[in-house]
C-alpha positions as CSV (number, residue, x, y, z in Angstrom):
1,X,13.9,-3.7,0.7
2,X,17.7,-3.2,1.6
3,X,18.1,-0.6,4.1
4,X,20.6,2.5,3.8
5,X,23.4,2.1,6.3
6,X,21.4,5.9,7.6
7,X,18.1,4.0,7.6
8,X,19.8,1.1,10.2
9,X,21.6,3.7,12.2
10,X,18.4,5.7,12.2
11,X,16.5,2.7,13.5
12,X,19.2,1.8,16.0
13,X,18.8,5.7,17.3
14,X,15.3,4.6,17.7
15,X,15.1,1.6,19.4
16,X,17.5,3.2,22.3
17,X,14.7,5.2,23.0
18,X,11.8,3.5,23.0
19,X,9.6,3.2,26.2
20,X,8.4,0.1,27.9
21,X,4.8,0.3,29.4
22,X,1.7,-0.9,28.7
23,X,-1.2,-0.8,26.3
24,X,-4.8,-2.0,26.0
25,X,-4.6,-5.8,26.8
26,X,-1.0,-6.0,26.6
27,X,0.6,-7.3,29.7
28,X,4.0,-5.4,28.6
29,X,5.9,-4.1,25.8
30,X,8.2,-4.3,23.0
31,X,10.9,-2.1,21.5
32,X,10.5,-1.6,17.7
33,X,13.7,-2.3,17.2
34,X,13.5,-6.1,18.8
35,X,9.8,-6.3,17.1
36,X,11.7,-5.9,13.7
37,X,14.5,-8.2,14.2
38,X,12.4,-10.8,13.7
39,X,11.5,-9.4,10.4
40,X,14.1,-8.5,8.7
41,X,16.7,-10.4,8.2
42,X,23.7,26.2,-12.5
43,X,21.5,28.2,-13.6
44,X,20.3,29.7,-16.6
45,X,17.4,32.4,-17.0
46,X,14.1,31.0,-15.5
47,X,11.1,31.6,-18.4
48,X,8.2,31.8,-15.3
49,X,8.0,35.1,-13.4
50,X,8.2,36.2,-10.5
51,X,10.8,33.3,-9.3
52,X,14.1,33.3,-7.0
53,X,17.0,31.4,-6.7
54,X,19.4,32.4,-3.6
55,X,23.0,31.3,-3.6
56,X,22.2,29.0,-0.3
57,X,19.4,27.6,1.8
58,X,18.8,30.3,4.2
59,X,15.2,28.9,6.0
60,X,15.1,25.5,7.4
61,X,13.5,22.4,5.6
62,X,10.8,20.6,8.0
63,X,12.4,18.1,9.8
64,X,12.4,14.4,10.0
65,X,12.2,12.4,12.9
66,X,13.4,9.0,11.7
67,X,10.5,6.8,11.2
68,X,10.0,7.9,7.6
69,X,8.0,5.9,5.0
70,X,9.2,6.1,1.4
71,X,5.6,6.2,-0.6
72,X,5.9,6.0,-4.7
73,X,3.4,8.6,-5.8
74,X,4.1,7.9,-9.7
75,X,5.7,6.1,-12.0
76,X,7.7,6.5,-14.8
77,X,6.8,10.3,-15.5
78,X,8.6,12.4,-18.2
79,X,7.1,15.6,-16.6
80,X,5.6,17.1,-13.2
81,X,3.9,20.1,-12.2
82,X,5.1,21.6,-8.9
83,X,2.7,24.9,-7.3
84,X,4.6,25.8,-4.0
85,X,2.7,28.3,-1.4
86,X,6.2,29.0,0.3
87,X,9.6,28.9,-0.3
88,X,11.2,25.3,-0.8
89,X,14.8,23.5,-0.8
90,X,16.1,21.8,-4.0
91,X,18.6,19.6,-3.5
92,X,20.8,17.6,-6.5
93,X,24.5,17.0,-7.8
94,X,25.2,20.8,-7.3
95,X,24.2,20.6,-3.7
96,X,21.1,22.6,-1.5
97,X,19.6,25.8,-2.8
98,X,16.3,27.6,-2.0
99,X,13.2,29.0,-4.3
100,X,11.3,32.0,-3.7
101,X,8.2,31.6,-5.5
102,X,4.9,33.9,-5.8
103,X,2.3,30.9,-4.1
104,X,0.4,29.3,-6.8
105,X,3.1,29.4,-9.7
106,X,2.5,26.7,-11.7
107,X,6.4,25.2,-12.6
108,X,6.5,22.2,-14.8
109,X,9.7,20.1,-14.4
110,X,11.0,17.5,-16.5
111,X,14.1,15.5,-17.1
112,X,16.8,16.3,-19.7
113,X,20.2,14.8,-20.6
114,X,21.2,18.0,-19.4
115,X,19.6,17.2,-16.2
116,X,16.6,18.8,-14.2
117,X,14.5,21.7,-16.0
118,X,12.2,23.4,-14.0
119,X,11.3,25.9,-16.8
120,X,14.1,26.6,-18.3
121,X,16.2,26.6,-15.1
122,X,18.6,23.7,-15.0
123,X,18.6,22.5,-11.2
124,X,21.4,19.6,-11.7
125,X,21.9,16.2,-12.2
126,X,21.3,13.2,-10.1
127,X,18.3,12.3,-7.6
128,X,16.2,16.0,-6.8
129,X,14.7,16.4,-3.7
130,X,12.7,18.9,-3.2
131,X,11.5,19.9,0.5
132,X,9.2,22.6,1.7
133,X,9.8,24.6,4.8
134,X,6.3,24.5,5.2
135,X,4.9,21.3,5.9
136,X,2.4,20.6,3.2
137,X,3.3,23.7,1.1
138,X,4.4,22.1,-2.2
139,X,1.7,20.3,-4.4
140,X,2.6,18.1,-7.0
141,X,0.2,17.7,-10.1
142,X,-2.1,19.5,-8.0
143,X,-1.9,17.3,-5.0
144,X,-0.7,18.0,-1.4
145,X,1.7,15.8,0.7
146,X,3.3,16.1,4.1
147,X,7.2,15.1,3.8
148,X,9.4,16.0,1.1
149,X,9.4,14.7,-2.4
150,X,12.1,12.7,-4.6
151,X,12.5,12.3,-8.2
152,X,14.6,9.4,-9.0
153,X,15.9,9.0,-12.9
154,X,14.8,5.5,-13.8
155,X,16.7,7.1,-18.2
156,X,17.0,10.0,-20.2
157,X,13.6,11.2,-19.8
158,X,12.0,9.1,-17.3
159,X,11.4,9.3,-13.8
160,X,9.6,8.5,-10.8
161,X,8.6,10.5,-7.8
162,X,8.7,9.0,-3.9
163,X,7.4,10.8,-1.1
164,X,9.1,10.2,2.0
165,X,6.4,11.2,4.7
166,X,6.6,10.6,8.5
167,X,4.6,7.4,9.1
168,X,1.4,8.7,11.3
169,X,1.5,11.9,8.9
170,X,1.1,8.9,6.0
171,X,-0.9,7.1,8.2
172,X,-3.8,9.9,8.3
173,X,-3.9,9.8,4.5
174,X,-4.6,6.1,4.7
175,X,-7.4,6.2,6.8
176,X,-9.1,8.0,4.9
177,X,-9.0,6.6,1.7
178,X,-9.5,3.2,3.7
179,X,-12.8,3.8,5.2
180,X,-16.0,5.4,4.8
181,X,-16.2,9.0,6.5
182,X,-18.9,8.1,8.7
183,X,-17.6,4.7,9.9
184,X,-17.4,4.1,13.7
185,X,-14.4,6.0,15.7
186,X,-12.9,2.7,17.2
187,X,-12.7,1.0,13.1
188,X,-10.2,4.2,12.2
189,X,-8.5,2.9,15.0
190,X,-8.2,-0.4,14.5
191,X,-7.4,0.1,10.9
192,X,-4.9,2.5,11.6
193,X,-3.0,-0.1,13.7
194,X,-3.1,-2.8,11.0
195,X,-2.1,-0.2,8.4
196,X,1.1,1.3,10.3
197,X,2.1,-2.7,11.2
198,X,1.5,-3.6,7.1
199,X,3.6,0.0,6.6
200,X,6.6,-1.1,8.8
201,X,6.1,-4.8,7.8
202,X,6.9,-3.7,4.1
203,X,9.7,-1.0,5.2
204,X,11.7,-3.6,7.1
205,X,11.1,-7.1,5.8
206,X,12.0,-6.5,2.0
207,X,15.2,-7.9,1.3
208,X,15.9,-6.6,-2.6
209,X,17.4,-2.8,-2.9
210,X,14.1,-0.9,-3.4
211,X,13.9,2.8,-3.6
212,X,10.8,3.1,-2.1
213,X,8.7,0.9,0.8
214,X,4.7,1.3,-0.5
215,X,2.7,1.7,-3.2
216,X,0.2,4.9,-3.2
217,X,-2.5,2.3,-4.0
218,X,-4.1,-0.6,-3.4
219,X,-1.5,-2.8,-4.2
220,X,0.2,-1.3,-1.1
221,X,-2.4,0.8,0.5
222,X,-4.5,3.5,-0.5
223,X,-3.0,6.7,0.1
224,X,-3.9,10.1,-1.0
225,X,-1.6,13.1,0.7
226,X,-3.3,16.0,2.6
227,X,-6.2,16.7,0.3
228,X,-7.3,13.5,1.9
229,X,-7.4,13.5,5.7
230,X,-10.3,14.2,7.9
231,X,-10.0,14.7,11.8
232,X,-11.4,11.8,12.4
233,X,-8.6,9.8,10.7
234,X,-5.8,12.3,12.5
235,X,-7.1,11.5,15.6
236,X,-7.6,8.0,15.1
237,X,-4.1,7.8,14.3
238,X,-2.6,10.2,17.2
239,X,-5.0,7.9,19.7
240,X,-3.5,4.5,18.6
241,X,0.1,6.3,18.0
242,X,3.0,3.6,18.1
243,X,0.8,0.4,18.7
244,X,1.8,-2.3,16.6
245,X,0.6,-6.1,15.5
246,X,2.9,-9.1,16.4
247,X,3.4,-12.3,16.8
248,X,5.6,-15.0,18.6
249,X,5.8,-16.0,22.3
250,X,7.4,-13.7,24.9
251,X,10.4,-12.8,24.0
252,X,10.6,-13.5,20.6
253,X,7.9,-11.0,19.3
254,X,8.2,-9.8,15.3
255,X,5.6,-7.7,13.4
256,X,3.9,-9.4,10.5
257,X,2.1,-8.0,7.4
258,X,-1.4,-7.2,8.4
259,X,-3.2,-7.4,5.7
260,X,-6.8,-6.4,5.3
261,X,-9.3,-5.6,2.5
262,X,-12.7,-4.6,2.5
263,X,-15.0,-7.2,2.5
264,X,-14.9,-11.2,3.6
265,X,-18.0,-12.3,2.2
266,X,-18.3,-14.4,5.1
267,X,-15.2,-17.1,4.7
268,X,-11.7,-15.4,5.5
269,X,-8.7,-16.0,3.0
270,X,-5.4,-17.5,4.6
271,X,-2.0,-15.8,3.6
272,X,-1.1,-19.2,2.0
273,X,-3.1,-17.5,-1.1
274,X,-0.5,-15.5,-2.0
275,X,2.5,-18.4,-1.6
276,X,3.1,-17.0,2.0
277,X,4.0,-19.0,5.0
278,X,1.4,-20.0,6.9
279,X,0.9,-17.9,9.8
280,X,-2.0,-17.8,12.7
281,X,-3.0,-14.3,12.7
282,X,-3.4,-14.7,8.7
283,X,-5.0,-18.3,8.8
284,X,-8.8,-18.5,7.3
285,X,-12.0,-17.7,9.7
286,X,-15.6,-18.0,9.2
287,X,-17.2,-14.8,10.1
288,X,-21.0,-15.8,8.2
289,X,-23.0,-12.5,7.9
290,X,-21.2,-10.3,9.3
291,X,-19.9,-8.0,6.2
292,X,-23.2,-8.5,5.1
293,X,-23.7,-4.7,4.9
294,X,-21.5,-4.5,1.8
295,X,-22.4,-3.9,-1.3
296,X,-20.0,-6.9,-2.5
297,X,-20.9,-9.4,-0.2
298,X,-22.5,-11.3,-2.8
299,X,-22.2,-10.5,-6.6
300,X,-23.0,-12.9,-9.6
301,X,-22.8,-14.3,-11.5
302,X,-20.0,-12.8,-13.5
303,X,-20.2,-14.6,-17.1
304,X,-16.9,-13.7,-19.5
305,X,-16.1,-14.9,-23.4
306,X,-13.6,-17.1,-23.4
307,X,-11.9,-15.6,-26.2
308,X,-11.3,-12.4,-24.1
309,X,-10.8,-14.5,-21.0
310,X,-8.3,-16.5,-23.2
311,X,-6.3,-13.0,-24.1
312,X,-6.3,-11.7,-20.3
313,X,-4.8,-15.3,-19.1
314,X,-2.2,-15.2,-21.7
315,X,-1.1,-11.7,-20.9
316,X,-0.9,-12.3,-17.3
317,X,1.2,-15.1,-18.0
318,X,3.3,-13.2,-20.0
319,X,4.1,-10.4,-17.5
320,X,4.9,-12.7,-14.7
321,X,7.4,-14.2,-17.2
322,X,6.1,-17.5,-16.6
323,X,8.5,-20.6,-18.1
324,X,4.7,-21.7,-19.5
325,X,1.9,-20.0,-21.6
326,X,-1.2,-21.6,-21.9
327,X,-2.2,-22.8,-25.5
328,X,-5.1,-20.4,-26.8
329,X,-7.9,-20.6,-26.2
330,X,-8.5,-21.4,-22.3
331,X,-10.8,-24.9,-22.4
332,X,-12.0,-24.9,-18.9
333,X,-11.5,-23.3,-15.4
334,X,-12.4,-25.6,-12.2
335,X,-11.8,-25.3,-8.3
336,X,-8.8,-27.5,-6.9
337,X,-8.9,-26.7,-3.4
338,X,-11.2,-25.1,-1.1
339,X,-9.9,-24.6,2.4
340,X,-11.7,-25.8,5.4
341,X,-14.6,-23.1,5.5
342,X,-15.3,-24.0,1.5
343,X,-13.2,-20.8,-0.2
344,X,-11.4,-21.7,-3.0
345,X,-7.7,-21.4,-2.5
346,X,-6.4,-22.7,-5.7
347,X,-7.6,-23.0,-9.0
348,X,-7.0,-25.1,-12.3
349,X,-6.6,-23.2,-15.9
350,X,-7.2,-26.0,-18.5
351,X,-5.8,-24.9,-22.4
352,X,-6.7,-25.7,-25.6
353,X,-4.3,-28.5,-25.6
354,X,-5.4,-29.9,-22.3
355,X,-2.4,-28.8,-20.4
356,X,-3.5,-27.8,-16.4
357,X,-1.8,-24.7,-15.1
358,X,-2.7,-24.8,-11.2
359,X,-2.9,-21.0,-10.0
360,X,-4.0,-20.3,-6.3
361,X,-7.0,-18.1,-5.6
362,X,-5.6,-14.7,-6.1
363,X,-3.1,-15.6,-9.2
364,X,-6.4,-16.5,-11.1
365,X,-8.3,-12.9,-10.1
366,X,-5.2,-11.1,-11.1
367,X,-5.2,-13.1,-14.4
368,X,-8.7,-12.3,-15.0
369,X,-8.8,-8.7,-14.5
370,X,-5.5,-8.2,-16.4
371,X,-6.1,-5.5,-18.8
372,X,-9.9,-6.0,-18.0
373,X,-12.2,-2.7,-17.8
374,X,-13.0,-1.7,-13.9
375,X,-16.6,-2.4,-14.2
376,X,-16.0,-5.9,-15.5
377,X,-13.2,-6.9,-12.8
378,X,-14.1,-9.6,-10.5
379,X,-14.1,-8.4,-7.1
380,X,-12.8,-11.3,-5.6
381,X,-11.7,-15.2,-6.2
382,X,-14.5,-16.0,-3.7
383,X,-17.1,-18.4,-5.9
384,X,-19.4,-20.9,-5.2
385,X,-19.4,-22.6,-8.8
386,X,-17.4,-22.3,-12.0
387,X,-19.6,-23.2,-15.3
388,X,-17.5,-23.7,-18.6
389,X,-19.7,-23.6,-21.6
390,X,-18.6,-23.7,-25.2
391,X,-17.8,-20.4,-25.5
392,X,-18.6,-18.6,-22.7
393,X,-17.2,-19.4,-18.3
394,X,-19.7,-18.6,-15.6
395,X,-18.2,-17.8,-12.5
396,X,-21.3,-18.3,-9.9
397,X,-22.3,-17.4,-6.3
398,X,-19.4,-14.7,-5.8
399,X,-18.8,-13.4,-2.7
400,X,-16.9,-10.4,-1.5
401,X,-14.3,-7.9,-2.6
402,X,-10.9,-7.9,-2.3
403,X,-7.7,-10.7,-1.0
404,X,-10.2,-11.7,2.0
405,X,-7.0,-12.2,4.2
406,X,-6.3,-10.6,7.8
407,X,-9.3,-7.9,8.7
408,X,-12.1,-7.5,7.0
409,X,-12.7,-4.1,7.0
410,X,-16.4,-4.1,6.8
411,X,-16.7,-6.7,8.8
412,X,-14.6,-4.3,11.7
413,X,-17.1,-1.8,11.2
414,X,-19.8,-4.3,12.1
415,X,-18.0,-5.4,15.3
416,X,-17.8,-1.8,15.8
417,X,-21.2,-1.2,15.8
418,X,-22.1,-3.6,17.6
419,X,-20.2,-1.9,20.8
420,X,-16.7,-3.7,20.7
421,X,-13.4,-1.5,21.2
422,X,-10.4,-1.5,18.8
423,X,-8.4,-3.6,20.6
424,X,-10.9,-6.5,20.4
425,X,-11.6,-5.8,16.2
426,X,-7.9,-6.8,16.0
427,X,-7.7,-9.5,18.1
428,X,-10.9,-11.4,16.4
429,X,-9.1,-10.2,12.9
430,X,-5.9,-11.3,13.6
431,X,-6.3,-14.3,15.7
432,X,-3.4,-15.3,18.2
433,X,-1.8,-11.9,17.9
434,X,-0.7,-9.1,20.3
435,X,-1.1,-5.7,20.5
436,X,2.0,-4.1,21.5
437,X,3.7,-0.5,22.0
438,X,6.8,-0.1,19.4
439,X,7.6,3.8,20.2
């Protein structure tokens, strides 16, 4: 992402004040700052009743301490529903006013060409932000976030909404959409370390101008606002607050992008899967049984008509803007590479013509479940066989759900069990790396 020249003086104002000291098997520690360098190179008559507008903020928005995670909630929306329990600051073009509200007015808002309506009151033009002065007293459709809200035009019409949320206040969110509830104390914590290294990974590492850092879902991480924390994940994440993943020798430390999914299936993916760098915290590991406990940790076989397999391929194809669409139909489907441990890392997509499109092991999962219903998605690029019949392919002996790269999370609740502290989850997950304090 490119950073606002705020967001790098912000960031700056942080790293002055970090502390040095030590944490769980860490023989010293690291400023965030120095961890991330190695990373990153007018008003009309309102319709809904009883409302307010005064003629200037007069309570204070909640406040933002500087290590703030921009979160896209949704996409490409022509309308929103906000249902405030206190008074909140709207901010566009015009500059800051505040709303008085009766709690649980309904106010849908929407985007005009003459700019914001929220009823029939126009708020302005521009980027609206729109900030409680109670934390966590503005729901949007219906849902509950900590931060402050921003609704970015993308046209006329369109537009999409970014929370920007204090990263352990997203962080508790996380957890619990992550795990189970009744998973083992020191998983939450372990999880919540890998999650706020992948969070500050994608914050400070993207190099394109983005207007916002993570997904709400699983292509990012799953996150669901308020409505979805527990104590358990709040104090999972105020335990493990500020300790980070790295990597390098002394001196030379940087963050990487922990990833994790749920379960293995017994062989570890390498990051290499996704046309990533090889790196030895992300490298592949043979765990055997120990996700066993999942639901997914073996599945199969998964048998799908080539004609809609055909379709699915072609459409992935197309909306990766590939130079190359396979001739319809799909003829075969076979294994390229395994890696060391036997997990296929790359795949071959034979067409009609007899053309081989080489796609590694996640490209081809992605293809298949393009468009695909949920129940028929395979849950991971993990097979044992591939059978290609005349009209039907037979993917056989699956095993697990999910990338498979960086922690498994099932197979951390395991360890858990099993008596072993957070610390030592991550360390076996993330071989090679360090645990270190960044604020």
């Amino acid at each position: 992402m490119g950073s606002t020249h705020r967001d790098v003086l912000r960031a700056i104002a942080l790293a002055r004040i970090l502390t040095r000291h030590l944490v769980a098997r860490v023989r010293y520690s690291i400023t965030l700052w120095s961890i991330l360098a190695g990373v990153i190179g007018v008003a009309s008559i309102l319709i809904i009743a009883p409302w307010g507008c005064t003629p200037k903020t007069n309570e204070a928005a909640i406040p933002f301490s500087g290590r703030t995670i921009r979160v896209r909630l949704l996409q490409s929306q022509d309308q929103v529903t906000l249902k405030p329990a206190a008074p909140f600051i709207y901010r566009a073009d015009a500059g800051e006013r505040q709303m008085n509200v009766a709690a649980g007015t309904q106010i849908p808002v929407r985007l005009t060409s003459a700019g914001w309506l929220a009823g029939n009151m126009n708020l302005g033009k521009g980027v609206l932000t729109l900030r409680p002065t109670v934390e966590g007293q503005l729901r949007i459709n219906d849902r509950n976030y900590r931060g402050q809200y921003r609704l970015l035009p993308l046209d006329a019409s369109k537009f999409d909404v970014i929370n920007d949320v204090e990263l352990d206040d997203y962080l508790k969110s996380v957890l619990s959409k992550e795990l189970y509830a009744n998973w083992q104390e020191e998983t939450f914590k372990a999880q919540a370390i890998a999650a706020r290294t992948y969070a500050l990974y994608e914050k400070y590492s993207r190099s394109e101008d983005r207007t916002f850092d993570l997904h709400a879902d699983v292509r990012s991480q799953a996150y669901g606002g308020m409505d979805s924390e527990t104590p358990k994940s709040r104090k999972a994440v105020e335990e493990t607050a500020g300790i980070v993943l790295a990597t390098g020798s002394d001196g030379s430390e940087r963050i990487f992008k922990a990833y994790f999914s749920s379960t293995c299936g017994g062989v570890t993916q390498a990051s290499t899967v996704f046309n990533e760098p090889a790196l030895q915290p992300l490298s592949e590991q043979y765990v055997g049984t120990l996700c066993s406990a999942s639901p997914k940790y073996s599945w199969g076989p998964m048998v799908i008509a080539k004609d809609e397999l055909s379709q699915r391929i072609k459409k992935w194809f197309i909306n990766r803007q590939r130079p190359q669409i396979p001739a319809m139909p799909i003829r075969a489907i076979d294994i390229e590479i395994r890696n060391r441990f036997g997990r296929p890392m790359r795949f071959g997509v034979i067409d009609a013509k007899g053309m081989r499109f080489s796609l590694m092991a996640e490209e081809l999962r992605w293809a298949v479940n393009t468009d695909a219903p949920e129940n028929q998605k395979m849950p991971s690029s993990f097979v044992e066989n591939i059978i290609n019949d005349y009209d039907k392919i037979h993917f056989i002996g699956g095993r697990g759900l999910g990338h498979g790269v960086g922690m498994c999370q099932y197979c951390a609740e395991a360890r858990a069990k099993a008596g072993m502290r957070h610390e030592d989850i991550l360390l076996a997950a993330y071989p090679g790396a360090r645990l270190l304090r960044a604020y």
